[in-house]
Backbone atoms as SQL, in Angstrom:
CREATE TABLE atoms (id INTEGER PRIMARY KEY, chain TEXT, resi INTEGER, resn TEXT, atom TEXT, x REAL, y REAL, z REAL);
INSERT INTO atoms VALUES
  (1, 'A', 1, 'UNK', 'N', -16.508, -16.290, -16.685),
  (2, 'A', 1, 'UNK', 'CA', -15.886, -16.817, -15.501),
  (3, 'A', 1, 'UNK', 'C', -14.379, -16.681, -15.683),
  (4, 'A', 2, 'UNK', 'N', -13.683, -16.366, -14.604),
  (5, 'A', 2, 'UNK', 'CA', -12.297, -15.865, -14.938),
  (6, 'A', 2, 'UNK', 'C', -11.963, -17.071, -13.305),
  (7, 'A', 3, 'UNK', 'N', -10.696, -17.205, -13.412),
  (8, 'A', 3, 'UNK', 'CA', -9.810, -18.494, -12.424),
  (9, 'A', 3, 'UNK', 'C', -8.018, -18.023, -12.431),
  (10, 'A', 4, 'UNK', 'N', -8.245, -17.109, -11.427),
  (11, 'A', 4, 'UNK', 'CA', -6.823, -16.572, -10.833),
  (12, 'A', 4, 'UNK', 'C', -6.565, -17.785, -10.055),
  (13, 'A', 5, 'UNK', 'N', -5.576, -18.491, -11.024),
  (14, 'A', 5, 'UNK', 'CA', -4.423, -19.567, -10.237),
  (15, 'A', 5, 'UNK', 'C', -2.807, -19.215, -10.714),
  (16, 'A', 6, 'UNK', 'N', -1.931, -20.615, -9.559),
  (17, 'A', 6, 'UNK', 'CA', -0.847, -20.353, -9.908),
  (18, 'A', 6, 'UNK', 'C', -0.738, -21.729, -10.081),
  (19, 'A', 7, 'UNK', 'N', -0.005, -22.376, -11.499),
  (20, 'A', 7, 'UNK', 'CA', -0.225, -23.573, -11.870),
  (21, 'A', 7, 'UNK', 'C', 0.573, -24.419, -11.543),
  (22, 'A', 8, 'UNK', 'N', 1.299, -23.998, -10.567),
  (23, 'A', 8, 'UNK', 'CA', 2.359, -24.929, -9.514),
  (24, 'A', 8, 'UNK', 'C', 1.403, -25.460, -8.169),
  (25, 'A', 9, 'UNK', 'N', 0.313, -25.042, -8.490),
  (26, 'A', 9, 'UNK', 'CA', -0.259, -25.361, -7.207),
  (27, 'A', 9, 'UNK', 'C', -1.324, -26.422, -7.518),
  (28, 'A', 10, 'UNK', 'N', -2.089, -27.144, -6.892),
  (29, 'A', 10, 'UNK', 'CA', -2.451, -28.606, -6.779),
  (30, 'A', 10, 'UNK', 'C', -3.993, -28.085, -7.097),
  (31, 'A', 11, 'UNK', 'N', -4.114, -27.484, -5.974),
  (32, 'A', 11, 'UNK', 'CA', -5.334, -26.959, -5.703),
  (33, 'A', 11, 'UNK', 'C', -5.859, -26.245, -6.761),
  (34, 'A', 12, 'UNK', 'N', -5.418, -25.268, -7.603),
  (35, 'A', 12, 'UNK', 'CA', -5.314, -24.780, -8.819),
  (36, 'A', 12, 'UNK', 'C', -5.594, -26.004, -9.831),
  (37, 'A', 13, 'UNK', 'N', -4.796, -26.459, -10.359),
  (38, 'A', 13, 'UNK', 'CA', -4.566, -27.764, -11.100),
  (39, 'A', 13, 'UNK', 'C', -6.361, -28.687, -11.400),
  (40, 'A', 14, 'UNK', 'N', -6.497, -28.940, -10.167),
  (41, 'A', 14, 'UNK', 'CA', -7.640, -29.341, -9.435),
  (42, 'A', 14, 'UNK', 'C', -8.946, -28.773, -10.255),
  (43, 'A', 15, 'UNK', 'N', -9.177, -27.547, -9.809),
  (44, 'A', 15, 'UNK', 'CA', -10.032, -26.341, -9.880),
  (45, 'A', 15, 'UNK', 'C', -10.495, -26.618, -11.226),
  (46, 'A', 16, 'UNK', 'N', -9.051, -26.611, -12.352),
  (47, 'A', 16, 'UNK', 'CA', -9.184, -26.385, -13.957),
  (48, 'A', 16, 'UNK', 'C', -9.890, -27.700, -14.457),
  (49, 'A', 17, 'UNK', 'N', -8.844, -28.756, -13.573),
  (50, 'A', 17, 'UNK', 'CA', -9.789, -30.084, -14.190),
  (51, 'A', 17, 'UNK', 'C', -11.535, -30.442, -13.819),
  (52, 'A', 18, 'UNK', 'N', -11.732, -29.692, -12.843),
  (53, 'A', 18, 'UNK', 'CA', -13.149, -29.653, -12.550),
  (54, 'A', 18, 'UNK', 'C', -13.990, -28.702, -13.469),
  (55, 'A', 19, 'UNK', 'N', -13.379, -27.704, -13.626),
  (56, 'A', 19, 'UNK', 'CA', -14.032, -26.906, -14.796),
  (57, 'A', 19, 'UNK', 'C', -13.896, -27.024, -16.404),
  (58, 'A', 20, 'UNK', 'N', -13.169, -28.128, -16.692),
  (59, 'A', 20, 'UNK', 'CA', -12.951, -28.895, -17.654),
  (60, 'A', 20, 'UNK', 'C', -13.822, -29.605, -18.120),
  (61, 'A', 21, 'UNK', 'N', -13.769, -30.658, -16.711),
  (62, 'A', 21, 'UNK', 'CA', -15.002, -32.039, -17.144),
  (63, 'A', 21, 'UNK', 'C', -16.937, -31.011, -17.029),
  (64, 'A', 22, 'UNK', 'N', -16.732, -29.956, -16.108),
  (65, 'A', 22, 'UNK', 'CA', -18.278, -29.430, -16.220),
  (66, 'A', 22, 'UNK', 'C', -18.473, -28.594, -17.442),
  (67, 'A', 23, 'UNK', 'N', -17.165, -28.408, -18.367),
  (68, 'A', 23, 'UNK', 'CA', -17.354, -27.876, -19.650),
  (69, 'A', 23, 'UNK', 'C', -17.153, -26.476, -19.323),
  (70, 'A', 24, 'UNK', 'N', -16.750, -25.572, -18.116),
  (71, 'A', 24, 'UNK', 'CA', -17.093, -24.379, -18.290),
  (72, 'A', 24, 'UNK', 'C', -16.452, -23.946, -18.888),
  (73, 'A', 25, 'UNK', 'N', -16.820, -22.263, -19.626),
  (74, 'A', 25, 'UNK', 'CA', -15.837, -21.437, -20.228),
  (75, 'A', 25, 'UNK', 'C', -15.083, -20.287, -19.008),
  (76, 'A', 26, 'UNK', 'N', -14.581, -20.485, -19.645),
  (77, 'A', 26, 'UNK', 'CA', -13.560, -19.570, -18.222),
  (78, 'A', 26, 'UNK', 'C', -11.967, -18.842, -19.178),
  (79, 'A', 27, 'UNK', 'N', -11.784, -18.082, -18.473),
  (80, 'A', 27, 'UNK', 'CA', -10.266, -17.473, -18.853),
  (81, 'A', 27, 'UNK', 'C', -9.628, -17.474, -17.720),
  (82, 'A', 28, 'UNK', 'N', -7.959, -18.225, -17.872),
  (83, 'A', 28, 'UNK', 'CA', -6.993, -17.910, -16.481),
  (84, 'A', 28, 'UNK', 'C', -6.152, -16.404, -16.544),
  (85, 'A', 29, 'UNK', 'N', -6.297, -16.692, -15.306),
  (86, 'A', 29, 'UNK', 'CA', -5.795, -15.264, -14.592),
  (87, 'A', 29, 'UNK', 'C', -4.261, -15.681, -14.099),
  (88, 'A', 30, 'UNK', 'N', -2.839, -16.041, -14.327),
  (89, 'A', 30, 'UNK', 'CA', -2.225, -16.252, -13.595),
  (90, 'A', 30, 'UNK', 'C', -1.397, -15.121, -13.297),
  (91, 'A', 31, 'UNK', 'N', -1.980, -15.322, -11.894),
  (92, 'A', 31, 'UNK', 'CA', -1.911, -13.801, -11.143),
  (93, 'A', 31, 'UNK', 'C', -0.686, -13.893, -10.482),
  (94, 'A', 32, 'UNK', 'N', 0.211, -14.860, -10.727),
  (95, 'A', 32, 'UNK', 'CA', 1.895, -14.204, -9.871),
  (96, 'A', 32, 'UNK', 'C', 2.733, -13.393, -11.368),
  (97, 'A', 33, 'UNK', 'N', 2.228, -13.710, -12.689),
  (98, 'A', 33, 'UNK', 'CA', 2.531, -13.119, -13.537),
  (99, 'A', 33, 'UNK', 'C', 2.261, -11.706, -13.832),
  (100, 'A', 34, 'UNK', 'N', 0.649, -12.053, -13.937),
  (101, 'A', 34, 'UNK', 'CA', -0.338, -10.878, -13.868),
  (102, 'A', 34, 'UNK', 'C', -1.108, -10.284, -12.982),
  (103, 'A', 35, 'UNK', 'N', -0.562, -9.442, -11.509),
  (104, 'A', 35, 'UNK', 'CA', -0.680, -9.601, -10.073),
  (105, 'A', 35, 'UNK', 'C', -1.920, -8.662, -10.286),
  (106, 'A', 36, 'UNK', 'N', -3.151, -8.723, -9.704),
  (107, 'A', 36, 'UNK', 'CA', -4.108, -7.664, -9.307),
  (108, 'A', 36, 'UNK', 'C', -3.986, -6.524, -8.680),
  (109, 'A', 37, 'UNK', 'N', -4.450, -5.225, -9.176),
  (110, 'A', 37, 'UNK', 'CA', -4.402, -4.233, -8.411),
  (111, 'A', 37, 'UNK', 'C', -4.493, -4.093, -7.154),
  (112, 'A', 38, 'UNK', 'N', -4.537, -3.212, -6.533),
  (113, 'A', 38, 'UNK', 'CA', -5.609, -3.063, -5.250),
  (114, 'A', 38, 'UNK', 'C', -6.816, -2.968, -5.386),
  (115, 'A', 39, 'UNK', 'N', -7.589, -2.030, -6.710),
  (116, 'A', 39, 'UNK', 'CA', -8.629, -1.590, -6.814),
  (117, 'A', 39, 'UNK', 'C', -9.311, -3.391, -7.178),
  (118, 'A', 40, 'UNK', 'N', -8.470, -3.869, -8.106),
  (119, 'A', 40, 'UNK', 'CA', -8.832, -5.899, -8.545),
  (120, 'A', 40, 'UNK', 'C', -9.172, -6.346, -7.265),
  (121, 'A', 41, 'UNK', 'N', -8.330, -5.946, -6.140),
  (122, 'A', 41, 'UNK', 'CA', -8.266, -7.116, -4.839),
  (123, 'A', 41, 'UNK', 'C', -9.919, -6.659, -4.466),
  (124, 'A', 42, 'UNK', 'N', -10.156, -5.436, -4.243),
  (125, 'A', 42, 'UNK', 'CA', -10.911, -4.719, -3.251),
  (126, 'A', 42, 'UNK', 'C', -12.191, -5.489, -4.152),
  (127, 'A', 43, 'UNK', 'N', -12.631, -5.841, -5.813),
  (128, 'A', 43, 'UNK', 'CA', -13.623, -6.035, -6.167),
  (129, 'A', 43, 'UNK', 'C', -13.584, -7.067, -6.294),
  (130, 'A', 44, 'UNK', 'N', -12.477, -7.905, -5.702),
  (131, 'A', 44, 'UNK', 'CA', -12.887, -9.730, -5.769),
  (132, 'A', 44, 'UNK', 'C', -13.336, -9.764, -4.460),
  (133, 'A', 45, 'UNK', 'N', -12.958, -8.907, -3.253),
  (134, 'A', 45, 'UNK', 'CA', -12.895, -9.107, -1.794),
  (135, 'A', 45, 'UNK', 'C', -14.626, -8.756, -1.693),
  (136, 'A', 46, 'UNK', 'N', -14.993, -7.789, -2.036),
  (137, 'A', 46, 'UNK', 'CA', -16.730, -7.723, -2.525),
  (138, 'A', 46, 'UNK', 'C', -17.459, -8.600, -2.887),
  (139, 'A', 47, 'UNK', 'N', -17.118, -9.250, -3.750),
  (140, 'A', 47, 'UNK', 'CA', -17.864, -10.230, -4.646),
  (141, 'A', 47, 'UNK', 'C', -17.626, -11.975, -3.478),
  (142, 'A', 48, 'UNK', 'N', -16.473, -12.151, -3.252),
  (143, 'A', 48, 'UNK', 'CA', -16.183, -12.930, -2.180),
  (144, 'A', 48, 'UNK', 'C', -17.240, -13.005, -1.481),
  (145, 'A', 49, 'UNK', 'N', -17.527, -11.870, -0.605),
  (146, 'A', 49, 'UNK', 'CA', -17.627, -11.573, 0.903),
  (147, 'A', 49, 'UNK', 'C', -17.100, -11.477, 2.186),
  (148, 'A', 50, 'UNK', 'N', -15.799, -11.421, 1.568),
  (149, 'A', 50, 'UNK', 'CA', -14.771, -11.504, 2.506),
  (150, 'A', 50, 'UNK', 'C', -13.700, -10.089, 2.892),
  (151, 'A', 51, 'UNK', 'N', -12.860, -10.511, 3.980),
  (152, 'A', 51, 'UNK', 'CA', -11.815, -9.377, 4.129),
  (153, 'A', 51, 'UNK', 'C', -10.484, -9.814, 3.049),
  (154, 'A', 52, 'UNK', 'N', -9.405, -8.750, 3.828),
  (155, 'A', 52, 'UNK', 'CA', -8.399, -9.201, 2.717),
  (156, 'A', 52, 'UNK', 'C', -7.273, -10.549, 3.555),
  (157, 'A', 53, 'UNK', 'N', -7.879, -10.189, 4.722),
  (158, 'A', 53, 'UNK', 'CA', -6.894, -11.675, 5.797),
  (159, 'A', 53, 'UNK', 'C', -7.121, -12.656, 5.536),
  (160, 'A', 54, 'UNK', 'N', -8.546, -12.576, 5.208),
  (161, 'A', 54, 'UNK', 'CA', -9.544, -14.381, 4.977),
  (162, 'A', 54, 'UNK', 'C', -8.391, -14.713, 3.712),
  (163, 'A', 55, 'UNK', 'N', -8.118, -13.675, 2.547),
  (164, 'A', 55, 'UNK', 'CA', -7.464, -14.681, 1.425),
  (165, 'A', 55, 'UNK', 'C', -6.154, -14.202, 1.631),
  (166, 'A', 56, 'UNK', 'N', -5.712, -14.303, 2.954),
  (167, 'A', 56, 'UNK', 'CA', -3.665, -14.534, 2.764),
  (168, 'A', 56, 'UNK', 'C', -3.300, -15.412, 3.063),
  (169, 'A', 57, 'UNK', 'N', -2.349, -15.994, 2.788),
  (170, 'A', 57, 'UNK', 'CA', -1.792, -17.155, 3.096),
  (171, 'A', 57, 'UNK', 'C', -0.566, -16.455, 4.201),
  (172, 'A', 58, 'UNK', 'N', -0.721, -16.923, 5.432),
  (173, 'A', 58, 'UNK', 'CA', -0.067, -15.914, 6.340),
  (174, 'A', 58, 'UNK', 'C', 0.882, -17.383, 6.729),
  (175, 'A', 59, 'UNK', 'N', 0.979, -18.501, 6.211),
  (176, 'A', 59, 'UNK', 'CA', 1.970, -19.121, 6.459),
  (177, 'A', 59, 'UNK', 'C', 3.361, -18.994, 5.636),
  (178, 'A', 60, 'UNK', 'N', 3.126, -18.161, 4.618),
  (179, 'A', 60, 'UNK', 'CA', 4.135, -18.201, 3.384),
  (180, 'A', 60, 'UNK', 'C', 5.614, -17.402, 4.206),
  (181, 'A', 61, 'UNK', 'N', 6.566, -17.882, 3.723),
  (182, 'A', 61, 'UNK', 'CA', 7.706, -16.893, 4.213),
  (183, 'A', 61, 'UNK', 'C', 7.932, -15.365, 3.934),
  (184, 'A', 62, 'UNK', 'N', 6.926, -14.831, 2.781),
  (185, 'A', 62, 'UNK', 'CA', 6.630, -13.560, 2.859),
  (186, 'A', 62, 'UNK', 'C', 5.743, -12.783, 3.687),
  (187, 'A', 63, 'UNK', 'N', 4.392, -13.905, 4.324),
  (188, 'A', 63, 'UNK', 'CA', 3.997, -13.218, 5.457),
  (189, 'A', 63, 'UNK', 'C', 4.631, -13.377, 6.539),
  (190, 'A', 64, 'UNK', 'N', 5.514, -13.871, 6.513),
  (191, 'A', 64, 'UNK', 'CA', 6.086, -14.347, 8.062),
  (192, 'A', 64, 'UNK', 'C', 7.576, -12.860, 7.823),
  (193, 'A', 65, 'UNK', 'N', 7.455, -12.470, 6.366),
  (194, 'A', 65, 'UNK', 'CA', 8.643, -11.496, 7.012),
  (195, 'A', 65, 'UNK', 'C', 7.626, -10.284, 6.595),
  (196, 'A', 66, 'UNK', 'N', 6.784, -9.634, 6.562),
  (197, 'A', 66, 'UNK', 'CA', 6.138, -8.645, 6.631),
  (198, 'A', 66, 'UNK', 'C', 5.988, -8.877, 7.840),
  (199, 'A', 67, 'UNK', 'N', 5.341, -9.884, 9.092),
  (200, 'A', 67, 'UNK', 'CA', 4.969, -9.746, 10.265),
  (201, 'A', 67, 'UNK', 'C', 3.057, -9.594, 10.076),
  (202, 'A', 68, 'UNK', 'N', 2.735, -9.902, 8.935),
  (203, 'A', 68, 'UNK', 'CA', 1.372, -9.980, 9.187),
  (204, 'A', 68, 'UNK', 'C', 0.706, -10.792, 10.059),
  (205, 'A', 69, 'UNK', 'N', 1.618, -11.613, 10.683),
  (206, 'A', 69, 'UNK', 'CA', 0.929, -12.277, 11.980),
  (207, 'A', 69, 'UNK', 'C', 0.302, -11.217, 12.870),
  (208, 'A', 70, 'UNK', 'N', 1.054, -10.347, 12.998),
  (209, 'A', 70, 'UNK', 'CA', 0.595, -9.245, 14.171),
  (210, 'A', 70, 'UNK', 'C', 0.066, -8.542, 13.889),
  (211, 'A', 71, 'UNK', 'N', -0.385, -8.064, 12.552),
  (212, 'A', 71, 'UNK', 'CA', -1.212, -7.191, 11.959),
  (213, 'A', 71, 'UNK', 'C', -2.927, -7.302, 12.810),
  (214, 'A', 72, 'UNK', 'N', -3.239, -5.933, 12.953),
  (215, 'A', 72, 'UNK', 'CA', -4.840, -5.751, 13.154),
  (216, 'A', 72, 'UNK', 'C', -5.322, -6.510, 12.077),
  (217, 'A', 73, 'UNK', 'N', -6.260, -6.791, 12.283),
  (218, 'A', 73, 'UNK', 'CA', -7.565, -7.222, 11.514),
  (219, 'A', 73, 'UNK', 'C', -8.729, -6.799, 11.684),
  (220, 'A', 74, 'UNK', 'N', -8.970, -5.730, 11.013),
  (221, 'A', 74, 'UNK', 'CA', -9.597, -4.122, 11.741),
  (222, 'A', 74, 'UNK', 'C', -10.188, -3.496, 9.947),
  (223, 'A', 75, 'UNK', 'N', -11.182, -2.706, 10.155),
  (224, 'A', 75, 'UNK', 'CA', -11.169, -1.701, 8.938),
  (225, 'A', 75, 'UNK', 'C', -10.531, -1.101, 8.894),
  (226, 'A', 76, 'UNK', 'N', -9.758, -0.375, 9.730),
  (227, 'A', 76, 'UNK', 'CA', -8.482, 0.765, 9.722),
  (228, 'A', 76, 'UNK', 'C', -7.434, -0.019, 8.900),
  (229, 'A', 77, 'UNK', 'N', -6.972, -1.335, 9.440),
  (230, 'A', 77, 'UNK', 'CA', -6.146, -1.705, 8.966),
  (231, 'A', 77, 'UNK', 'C', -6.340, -2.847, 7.315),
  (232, 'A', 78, 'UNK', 'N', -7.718, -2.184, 6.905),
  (233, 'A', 78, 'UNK', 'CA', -8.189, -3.366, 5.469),
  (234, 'A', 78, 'UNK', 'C', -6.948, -2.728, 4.346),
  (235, 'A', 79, 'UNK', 'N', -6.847, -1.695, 4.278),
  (236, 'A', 79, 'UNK', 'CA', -6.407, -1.121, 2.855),
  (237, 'A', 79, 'UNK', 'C', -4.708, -1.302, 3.124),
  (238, 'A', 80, 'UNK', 'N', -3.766, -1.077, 4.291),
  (239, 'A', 80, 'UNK', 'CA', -2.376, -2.323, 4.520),
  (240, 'A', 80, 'UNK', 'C', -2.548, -3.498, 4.091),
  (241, 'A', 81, 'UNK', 'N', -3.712, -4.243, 4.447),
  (242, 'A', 81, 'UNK', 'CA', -3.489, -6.203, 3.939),
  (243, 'A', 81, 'UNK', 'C', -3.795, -5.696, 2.386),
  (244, 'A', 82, 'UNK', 'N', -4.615, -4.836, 2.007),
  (245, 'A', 82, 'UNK', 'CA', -4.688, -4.728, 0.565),
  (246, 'A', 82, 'UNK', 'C', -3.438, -4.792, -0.172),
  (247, 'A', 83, 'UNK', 'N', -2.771, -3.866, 0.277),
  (248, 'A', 83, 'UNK', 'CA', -1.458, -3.383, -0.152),
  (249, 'A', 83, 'UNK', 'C', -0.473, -4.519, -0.242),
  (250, 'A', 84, 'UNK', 'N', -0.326, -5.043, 1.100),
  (251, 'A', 84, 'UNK', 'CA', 0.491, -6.347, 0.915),
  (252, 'A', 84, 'UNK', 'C', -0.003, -7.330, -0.095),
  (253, 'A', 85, 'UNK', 'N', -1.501, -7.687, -0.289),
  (254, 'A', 85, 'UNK', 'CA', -1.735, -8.850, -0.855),
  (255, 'A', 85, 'UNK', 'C', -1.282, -7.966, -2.763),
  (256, 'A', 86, 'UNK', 'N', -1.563, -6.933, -3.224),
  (257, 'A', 86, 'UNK', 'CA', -1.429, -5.775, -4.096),
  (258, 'A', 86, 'UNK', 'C', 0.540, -5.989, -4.526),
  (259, 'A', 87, 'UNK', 'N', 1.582, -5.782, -4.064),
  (260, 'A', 87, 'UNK', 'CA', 3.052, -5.854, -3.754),
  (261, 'A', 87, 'UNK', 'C', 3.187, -7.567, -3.697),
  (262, 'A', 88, 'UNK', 'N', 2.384, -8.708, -2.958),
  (263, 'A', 88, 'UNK', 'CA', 2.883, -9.521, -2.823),
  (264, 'A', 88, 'UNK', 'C', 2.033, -11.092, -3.286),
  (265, 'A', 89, 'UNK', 'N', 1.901, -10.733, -4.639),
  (266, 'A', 89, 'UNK', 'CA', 0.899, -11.646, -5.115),
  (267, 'A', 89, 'UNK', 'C', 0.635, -13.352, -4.451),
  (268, 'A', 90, 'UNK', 'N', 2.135, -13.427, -4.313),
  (269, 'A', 90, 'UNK', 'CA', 2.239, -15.189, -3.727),
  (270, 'A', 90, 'UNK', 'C', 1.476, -15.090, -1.833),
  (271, 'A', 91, 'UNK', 'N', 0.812, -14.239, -1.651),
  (272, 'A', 91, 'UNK', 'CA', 0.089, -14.060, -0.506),
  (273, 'A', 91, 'UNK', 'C', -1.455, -14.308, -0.771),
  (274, 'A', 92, 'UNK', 'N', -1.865, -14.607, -2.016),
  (275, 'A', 92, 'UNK', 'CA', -3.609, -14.283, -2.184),
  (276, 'A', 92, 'UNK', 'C', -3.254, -15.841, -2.098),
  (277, 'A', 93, 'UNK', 'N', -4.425, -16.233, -1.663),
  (278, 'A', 93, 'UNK', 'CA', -5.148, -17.654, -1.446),
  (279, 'A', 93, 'UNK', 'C', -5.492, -18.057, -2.630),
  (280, 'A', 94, 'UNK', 'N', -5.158, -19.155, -3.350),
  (281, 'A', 94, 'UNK', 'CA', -5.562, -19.746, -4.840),
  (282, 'A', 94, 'UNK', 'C', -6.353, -20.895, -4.627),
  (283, 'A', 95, 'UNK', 'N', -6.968, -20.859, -5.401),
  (284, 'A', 95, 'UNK', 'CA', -7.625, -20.151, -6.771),
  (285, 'A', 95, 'UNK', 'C', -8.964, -19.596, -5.976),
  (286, 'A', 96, 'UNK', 'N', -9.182, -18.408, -6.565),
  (287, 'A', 96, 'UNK', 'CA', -10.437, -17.369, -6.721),
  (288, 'A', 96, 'UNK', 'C', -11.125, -17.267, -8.130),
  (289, 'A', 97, 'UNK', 'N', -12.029, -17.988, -7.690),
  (290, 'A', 97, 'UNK', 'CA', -13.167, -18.047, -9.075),
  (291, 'A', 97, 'UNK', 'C', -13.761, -16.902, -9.004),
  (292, 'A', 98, 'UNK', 'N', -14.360, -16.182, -10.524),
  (293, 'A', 98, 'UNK', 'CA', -15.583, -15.439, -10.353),
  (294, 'A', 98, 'UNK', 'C', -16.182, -15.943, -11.543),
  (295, 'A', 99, 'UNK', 'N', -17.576, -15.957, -10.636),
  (296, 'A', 99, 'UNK', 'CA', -18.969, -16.680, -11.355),
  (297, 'A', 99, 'UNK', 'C', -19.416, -15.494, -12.149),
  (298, 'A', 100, 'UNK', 'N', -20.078, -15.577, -13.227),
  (299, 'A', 100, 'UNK', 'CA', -21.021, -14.451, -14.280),
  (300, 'A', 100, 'UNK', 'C', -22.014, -14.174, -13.300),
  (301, 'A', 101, 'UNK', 'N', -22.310, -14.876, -12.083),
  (302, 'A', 101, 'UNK', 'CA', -23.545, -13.624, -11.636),
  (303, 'A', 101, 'UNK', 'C', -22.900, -12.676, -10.418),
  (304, 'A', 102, 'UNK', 'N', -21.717, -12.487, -10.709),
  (305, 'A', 102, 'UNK', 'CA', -21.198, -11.393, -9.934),
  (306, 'A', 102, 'UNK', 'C', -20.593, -11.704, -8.974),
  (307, 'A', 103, 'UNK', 'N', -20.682, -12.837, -8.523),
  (308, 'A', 103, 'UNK', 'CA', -20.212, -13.742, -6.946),
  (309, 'A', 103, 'UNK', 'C', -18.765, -14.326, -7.525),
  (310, 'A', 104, 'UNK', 'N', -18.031, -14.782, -6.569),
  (311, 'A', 104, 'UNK', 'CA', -16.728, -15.315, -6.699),
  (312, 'A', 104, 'UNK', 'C', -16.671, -16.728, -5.281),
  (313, 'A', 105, 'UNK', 'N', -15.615, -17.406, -5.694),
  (314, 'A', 105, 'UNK', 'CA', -15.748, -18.293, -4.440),
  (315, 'A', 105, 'UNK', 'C', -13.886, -18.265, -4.497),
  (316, 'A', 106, 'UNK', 'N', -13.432, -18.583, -3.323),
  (317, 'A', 106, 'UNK', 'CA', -12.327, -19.335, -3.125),
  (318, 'A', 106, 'UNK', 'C', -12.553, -21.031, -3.577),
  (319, 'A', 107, 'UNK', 'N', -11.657, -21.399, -4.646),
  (320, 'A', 107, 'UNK', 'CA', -11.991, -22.729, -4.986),
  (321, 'A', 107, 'UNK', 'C', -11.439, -23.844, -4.653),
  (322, 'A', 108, 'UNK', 'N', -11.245, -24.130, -3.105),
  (323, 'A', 108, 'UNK', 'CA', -10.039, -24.494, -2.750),
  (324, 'A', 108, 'UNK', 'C', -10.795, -25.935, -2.595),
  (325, 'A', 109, 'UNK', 'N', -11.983, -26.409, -2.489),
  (326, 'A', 109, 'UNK', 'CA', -12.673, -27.828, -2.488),
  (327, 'A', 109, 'UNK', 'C', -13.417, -28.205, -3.800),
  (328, 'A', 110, 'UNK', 'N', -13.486, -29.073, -4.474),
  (329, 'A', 110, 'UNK', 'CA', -14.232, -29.112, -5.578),
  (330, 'A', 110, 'UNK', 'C', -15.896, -28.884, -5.181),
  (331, 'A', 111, 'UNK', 'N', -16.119, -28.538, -4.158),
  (332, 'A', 111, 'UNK', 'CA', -17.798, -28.404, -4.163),
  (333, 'A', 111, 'UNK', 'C', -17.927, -26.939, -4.228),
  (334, 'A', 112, 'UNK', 'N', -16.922, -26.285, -3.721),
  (335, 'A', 112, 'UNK', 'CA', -16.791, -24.326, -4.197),
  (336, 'A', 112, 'UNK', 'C', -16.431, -24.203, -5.765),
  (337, 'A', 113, 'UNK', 'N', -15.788, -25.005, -6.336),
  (338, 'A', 113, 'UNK', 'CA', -15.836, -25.255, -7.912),
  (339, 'A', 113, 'UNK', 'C', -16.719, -24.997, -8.776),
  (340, 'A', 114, 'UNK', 'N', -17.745, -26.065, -8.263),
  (341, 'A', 114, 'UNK', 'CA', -18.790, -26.852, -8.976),
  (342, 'A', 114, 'UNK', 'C', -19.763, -25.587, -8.389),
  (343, 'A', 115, 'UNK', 'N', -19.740, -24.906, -7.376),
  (344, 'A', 115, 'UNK', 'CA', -20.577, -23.834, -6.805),
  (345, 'A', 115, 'UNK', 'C', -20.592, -22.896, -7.697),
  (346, 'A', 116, 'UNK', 'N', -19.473, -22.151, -8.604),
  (347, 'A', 116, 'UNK', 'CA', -19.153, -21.307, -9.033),
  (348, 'A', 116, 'UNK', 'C', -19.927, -21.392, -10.753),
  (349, 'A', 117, 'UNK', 'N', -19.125, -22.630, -11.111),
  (350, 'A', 117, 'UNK', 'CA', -20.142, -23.256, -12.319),
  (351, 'A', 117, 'UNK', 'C', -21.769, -22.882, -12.290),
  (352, 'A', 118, 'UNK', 'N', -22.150, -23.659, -10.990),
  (353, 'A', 118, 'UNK', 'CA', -23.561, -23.480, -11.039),
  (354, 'A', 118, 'UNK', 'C', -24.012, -22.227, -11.094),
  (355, 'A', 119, 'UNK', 'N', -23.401, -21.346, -10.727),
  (356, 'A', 119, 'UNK', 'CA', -23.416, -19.585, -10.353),
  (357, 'A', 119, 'UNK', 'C', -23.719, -19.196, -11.763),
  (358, 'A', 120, 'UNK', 'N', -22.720, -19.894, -12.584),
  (359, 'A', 120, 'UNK', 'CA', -22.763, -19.274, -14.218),
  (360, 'A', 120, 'UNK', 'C', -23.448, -19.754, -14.744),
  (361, 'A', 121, 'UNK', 'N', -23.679, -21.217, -14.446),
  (362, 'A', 121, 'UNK', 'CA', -24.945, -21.451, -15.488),
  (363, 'A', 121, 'UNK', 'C', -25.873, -21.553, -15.100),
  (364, 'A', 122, 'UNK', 'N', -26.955, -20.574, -13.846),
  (365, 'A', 122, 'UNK', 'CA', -28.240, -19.834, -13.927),
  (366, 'A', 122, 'UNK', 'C', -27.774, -18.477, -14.305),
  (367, 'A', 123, 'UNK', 'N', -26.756, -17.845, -14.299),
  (368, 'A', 123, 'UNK', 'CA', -26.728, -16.501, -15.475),
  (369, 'A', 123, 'UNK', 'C', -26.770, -16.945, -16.340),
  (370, 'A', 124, 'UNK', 'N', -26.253, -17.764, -17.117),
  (371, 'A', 124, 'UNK', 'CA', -26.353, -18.169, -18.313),
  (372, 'A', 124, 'UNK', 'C', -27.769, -18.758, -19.075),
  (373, 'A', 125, 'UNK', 'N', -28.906, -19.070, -18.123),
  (374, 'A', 125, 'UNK', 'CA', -30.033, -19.615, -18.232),
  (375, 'A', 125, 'UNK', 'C', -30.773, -18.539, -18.594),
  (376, 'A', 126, 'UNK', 'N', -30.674, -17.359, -17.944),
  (377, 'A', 126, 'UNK', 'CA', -31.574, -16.516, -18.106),
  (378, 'A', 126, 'UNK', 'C', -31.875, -15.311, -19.540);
């Protein structure tokens, strides 16, 4: 289990102490240090189930000066939000868990947390 946070953030903070007290093993990702590829974004955005809009934070003052407000939200236009979220790490939505059975959650409530845990430990059962 890997936990791309940024540890200024609450929600982050949160995430670790929940995966603390459930004991998981996990490695952090802090991804404004250590920013994800595109090819990283495109295989968390898989595993998610999501696009790349669902995880921007389009309130930040970097989306507000790219203009991704006005951006399509289109397949034509998936591999641009890639790019931006790719160039502008403080745009991905924190924290993004990925579970050992291949799935990932946005961990932004402790019950997507505790979801992710559970994810790993029926891989881990088997």
């Amino acid at each position: 289990m890997e936990i791309w946070l940024n540890p200024a953030c609450s929600k982050c903070r949160s995430a670790v102490d929940i995966l603390n007290d459930e004991g998981a093993q996990y490695t952090v990702r802090r991804y404004l240090d250590d920013p994800p590829s595109a090819e990283e974004l495109r295989a968390a955005l898989t595993r998610l189930g999501l696009e790349p809009w669902d995880i921007t934070r389009t309130q930040e003052a970097e989306a507000k000066e790219l203009g991704l407000g006005g951006w399509e939200r289109t397949e034509a236009a998936r591999e641009r939000w890639i790019a931006a979220l790719a160039g502008h790490p403080r745009l991905i939505q924190r924290p993004i868990i990925t579970a050992d059975d291949g799935s990932a959650v946005v961990g932004r409530s402790a019950e997507a947390v505790r979801e992710a845990v559970a994810r790993t430990g029926r891989e881990q059962d088997l």
